[in-house]
N, CA, C and O atoms as a printed pandas DataFrame, in Angstrom:
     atom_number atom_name residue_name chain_id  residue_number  x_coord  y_coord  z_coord
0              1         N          UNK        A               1    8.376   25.746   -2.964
1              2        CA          UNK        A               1    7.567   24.927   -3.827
2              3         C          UNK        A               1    6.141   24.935   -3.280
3              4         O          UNK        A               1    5.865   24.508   -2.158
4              5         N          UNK        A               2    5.023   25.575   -4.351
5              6        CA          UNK        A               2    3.958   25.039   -3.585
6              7         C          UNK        A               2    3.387   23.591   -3.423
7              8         O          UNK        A               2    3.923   22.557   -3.823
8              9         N          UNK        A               3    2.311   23.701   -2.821
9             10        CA          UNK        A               3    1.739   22.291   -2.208
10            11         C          UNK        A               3    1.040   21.069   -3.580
11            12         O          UNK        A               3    0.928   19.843   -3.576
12            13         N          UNK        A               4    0.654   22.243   -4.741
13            14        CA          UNK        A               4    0.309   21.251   -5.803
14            15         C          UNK        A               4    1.758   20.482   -6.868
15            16         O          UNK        A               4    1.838   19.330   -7.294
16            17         N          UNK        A               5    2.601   21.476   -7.010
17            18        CA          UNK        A               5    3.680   21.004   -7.039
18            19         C          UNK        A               5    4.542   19.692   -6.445
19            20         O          UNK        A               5    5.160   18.939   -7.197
20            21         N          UNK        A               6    4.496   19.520   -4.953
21            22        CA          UNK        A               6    4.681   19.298   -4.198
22            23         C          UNK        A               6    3.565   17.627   -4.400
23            24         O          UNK        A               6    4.072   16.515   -4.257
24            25         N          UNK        A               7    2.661   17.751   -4.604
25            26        CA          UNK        A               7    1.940   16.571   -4.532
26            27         C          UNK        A               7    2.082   15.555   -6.076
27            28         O          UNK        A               7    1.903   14.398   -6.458
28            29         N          UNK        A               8    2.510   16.853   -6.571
29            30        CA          UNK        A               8    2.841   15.900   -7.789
30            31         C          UNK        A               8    3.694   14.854   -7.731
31            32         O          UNK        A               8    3.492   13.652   -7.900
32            33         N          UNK        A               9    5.025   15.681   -7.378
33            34        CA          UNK        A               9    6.065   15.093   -7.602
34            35         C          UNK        A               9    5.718   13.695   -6.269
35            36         O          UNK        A               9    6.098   12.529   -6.377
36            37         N          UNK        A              10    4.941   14.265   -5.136
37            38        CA          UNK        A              10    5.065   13.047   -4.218
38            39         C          UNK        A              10    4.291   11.477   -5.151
39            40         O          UNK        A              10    4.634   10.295   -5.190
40            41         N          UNK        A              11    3.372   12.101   -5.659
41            42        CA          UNK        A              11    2.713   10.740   -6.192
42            43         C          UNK        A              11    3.700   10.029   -7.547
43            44         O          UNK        A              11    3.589    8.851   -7.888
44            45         N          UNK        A              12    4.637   11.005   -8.183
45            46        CA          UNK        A              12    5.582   10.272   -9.182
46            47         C          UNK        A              12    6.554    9.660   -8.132
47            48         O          UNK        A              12    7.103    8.668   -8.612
48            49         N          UNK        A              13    6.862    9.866   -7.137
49            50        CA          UNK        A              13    7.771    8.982   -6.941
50            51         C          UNK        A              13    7.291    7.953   -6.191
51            52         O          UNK        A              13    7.966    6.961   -5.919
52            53         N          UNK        A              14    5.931    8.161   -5.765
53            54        CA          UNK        A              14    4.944    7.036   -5.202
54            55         C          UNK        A              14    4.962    5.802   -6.451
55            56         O          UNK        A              14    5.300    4.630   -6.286
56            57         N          UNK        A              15    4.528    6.396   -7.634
57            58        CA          UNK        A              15    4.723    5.669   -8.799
58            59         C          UNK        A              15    5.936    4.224   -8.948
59            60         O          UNK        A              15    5.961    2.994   -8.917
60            61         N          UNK        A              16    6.786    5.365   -9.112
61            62        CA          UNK        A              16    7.944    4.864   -9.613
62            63         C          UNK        A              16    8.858    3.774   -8.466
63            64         O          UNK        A              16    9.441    2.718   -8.708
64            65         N          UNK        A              17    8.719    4.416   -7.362
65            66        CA          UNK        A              17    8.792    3.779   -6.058
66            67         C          UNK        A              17    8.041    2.481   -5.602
67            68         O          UNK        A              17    8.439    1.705   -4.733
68            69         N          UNK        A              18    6.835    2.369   -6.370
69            70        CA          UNK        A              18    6.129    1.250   -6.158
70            71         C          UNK        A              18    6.203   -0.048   -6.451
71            72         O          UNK        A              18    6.034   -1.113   -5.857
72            73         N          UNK        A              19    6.669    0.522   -8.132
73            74        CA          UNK        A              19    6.388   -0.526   -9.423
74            75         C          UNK        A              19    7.262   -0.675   -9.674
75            76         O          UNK        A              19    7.330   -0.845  -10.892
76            77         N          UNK        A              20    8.457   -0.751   -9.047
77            78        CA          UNK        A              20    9.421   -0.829  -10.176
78            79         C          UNK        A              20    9.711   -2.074  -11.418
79            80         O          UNK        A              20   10.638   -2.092  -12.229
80            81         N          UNK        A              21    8.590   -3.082  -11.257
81            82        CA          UNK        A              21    8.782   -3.592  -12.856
82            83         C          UNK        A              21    8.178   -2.882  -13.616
83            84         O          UNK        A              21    7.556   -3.694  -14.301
84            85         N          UNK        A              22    7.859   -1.608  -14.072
85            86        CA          UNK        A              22    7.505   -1.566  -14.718
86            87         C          UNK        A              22    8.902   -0.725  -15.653
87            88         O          UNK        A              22    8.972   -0.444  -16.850
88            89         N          UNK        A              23    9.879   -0.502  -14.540
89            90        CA          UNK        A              23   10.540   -0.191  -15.770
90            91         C          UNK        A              23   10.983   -0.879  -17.005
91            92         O          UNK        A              23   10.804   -2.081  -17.204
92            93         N          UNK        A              24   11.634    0.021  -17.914
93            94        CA          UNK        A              24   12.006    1.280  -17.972
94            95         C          UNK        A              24   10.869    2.531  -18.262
95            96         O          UNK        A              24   10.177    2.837  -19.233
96            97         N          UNK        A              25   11.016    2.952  -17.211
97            98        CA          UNK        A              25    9.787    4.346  -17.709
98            99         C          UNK        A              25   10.166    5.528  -18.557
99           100         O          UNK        A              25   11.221    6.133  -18.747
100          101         N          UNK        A              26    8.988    5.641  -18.980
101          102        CA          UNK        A              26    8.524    6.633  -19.963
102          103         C          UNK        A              26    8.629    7.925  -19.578
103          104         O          UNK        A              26    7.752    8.497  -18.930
104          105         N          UNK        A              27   10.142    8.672  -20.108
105          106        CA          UNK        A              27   10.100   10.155  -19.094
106          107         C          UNK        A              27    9.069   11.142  -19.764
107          108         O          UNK        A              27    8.504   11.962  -19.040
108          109         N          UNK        A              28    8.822   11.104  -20.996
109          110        CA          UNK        A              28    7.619   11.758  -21.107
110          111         C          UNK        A              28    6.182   11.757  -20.935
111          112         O          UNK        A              28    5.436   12.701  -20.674
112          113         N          UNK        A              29    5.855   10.204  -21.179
113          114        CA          UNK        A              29    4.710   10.223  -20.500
114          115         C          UNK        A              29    4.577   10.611  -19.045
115          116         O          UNK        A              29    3.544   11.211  -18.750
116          117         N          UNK        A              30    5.414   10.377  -18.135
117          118        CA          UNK        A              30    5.238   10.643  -16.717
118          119         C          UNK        A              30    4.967   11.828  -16.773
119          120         O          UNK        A              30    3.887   12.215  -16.327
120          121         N          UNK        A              31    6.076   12.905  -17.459
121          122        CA          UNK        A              31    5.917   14.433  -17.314
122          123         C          UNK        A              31    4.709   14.636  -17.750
123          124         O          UNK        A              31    4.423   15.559  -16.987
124          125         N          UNK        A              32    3.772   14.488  -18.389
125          126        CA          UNK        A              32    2.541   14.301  -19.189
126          127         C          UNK        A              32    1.116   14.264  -18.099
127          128         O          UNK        A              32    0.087   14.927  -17.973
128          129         N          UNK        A              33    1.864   12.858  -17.305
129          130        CA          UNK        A              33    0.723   12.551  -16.759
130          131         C          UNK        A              33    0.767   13.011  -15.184
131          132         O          UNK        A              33   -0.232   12.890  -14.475
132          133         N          UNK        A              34    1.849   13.481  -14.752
133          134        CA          UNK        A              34    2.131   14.367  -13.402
134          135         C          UNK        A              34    2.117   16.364  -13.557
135          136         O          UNK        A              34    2.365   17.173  -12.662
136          137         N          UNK        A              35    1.760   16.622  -14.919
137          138        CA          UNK        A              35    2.167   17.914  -15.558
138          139         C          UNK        A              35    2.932   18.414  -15.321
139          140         O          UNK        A              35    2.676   19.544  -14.905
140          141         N          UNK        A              36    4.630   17.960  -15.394
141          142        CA          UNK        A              36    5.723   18.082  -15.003
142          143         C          UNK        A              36    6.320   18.715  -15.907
143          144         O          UNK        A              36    5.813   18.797  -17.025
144          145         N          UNK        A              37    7.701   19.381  -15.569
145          146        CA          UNK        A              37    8.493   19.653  -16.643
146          147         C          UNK        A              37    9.622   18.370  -16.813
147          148         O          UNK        A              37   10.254   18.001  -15.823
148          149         N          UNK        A              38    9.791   17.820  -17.950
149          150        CA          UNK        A              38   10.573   16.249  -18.240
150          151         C          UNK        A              38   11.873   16.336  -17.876
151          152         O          UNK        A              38   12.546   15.306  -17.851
152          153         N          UNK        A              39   12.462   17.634  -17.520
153          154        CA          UNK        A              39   14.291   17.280  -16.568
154          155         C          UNK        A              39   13.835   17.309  -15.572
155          156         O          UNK        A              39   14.291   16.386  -14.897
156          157         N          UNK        A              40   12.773   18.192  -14.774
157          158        CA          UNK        A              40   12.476   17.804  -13.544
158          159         C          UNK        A              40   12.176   16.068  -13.489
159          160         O          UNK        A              40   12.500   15.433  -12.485
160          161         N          UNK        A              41   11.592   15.463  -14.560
161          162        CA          UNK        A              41   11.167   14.309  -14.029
162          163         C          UNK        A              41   12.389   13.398  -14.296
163          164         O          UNK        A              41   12.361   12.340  -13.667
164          165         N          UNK        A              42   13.431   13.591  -15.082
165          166        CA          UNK        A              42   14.444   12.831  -15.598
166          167         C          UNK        A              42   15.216   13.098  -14.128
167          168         O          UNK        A              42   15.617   12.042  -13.640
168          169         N          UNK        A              43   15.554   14.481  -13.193
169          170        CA          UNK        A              43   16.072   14.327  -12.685
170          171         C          UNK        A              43   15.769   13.475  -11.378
171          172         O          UNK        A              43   16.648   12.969  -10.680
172          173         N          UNK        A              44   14.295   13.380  -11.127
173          174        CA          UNK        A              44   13.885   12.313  -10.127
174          175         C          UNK        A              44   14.447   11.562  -10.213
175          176         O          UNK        A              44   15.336   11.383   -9.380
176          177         N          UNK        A              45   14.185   10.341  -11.682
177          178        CA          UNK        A              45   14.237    9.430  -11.941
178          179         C          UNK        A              45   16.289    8.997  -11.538
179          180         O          UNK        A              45   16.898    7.995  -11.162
180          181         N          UNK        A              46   16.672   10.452  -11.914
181          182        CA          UNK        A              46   18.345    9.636  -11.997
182          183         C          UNK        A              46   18.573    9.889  -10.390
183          184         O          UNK        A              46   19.497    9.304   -9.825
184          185         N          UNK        A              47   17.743   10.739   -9.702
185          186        CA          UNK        A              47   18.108   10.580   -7.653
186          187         C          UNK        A              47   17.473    9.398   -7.623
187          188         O          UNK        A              47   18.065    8.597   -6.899
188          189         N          UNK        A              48   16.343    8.905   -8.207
189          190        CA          UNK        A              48   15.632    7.529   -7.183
190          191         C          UNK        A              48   16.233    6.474   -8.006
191          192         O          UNK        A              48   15.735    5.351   -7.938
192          193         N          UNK        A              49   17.568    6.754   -9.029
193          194        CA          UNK        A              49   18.282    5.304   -9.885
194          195         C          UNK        A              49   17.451    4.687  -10.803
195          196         O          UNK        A              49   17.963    3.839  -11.535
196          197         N          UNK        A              50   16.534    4.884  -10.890
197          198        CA          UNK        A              50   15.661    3.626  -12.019
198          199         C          UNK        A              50   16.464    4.091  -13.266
199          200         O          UNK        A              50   17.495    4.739  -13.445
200          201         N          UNK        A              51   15.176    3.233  -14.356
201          202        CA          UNK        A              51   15.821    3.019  -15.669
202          203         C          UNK        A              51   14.999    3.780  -16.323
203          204         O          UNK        A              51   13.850    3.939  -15.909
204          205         N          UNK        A              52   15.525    4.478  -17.642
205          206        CA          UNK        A              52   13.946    5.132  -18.113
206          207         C          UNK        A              52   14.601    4.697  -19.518
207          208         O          UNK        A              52   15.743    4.343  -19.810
208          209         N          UNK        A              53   12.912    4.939  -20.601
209          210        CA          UNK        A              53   13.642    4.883  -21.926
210          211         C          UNK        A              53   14.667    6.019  -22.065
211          212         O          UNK        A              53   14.897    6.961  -21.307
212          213         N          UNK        A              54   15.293    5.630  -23.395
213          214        CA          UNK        A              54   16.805    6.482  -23.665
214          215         C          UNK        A              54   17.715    7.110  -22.691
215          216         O          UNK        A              54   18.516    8.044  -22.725
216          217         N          UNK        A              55   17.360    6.376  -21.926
217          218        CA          UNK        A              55   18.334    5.791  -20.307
218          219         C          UNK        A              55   19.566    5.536  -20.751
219          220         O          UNK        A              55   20.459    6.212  -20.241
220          221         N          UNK        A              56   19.919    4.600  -21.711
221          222        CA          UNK        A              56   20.910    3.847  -21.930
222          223         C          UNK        A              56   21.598    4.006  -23.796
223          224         O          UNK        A              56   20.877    4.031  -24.793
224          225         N          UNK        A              57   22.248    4.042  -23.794
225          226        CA          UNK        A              57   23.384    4.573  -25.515
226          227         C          UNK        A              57   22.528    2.830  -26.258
227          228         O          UNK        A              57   22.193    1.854  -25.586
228          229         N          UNK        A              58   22.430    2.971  -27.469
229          230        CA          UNK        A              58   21.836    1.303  -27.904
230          231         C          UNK        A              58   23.011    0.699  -27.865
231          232         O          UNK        A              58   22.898   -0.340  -27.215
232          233         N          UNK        A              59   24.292    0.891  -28.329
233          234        CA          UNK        A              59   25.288    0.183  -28.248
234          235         C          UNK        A              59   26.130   -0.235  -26.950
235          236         O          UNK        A              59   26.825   -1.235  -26.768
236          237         N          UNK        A              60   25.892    0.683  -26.232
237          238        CA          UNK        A              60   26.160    0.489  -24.900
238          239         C          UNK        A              60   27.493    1.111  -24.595
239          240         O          UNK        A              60   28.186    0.695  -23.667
240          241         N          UNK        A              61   27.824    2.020  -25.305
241          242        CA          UNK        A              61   29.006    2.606  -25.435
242          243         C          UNK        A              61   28.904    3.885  -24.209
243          244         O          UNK        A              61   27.831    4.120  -23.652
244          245         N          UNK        A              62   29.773    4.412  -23.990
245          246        CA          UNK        A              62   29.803    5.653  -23.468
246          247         C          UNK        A              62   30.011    6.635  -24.768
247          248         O          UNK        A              62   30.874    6.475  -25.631
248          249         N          UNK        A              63   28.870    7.862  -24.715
249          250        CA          UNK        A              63   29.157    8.634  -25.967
250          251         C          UNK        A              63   30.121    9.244  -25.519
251          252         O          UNK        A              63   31.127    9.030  -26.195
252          253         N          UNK        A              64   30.284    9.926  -24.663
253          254        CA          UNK        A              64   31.730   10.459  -24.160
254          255         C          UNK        A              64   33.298    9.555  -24.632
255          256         O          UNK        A              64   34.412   10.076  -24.568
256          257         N          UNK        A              65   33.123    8.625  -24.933
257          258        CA          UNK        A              65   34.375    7.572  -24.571
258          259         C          UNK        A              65   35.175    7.787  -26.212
259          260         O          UNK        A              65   36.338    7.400  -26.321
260          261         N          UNK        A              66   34.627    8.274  -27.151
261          262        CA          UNK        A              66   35.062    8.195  -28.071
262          263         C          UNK        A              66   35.497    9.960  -28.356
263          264         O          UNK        A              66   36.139   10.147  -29.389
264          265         N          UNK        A              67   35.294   10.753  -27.815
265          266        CA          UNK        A              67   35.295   12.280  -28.140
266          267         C          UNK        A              67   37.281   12.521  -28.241
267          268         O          UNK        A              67   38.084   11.850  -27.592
268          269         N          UNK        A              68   37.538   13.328  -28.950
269          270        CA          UNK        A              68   38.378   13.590  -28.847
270          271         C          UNK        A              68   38.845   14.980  -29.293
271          272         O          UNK        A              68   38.319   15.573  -30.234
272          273         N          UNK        A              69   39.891   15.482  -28.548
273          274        CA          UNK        A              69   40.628   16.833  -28.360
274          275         C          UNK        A              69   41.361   17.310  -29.745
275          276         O          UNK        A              69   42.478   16.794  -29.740
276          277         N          UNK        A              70   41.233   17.844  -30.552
277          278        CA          UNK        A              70   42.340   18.864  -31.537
278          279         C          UNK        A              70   42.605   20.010  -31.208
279          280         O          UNK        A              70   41.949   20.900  -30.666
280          281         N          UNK        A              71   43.947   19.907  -31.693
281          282        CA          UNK        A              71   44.405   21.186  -31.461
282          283         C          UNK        A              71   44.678   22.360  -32.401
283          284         O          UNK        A              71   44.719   22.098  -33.603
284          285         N          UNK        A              72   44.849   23.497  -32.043
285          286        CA          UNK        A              72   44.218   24.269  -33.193
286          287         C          UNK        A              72   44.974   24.009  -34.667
287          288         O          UNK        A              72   44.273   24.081  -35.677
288          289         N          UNK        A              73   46.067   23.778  -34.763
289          290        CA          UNK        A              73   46.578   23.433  -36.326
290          291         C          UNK        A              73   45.949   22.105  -36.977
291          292         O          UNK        A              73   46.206   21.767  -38.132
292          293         N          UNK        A              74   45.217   21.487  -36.240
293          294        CA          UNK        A              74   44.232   20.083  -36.843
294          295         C          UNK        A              74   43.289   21.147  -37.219
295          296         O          UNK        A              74   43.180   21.124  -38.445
296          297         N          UNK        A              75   42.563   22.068  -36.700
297          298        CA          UNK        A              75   41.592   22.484  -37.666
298          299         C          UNK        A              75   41.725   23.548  -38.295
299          300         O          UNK        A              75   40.702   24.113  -38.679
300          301         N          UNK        A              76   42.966   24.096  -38.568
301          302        CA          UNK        A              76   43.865   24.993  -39.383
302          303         C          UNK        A              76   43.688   26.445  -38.875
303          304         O          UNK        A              76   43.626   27.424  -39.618
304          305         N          UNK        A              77   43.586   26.486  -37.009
305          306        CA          UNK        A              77   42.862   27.817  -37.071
306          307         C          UNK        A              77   44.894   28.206  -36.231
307          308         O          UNK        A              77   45.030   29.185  -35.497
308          309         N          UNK        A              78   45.605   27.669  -36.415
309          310        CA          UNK        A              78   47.259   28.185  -35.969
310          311         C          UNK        A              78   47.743   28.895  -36.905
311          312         O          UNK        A              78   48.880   29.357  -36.805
């Protein structure tokens, strides 16, 4: 990684590390304002735990929790 790279990311987590009322943060603005790429910054955000917008399902569900398995004669491919 070079050193401008490198300073970026140190001052986002200087950020985020600082303030934390300010969450929930803004993963795009950050990427925006650190000239980041936004999974790099999403993935900060989920190593240093904070909250970001669309952090969280609105219902509070797990989208996973409802998925479910067929098997191939449910979708007529037997």
């Amino acid at each position: 990684m070079d050193r401008a790279a490198r300073a970026k990311i140190d001052s986002l987590l200087y950020e985020v590390r600082g303030f934390p009322e300010r969450a929930p943060w803004d993963l795009e603005g950050l990427a925006r304002r650190y000239q980041l790429d936004p999974v790099i910054v999403r993935g900060l955000l989920e190593t240093e735990g904070v909250a970001f917008l669309g952090d969280e399902d609105e219902d509070g569900a797990d989208p996973n929790g409802t998925t479910q398995v067929m098997n191939q004669d449910d979708l007529g491919l037997g």
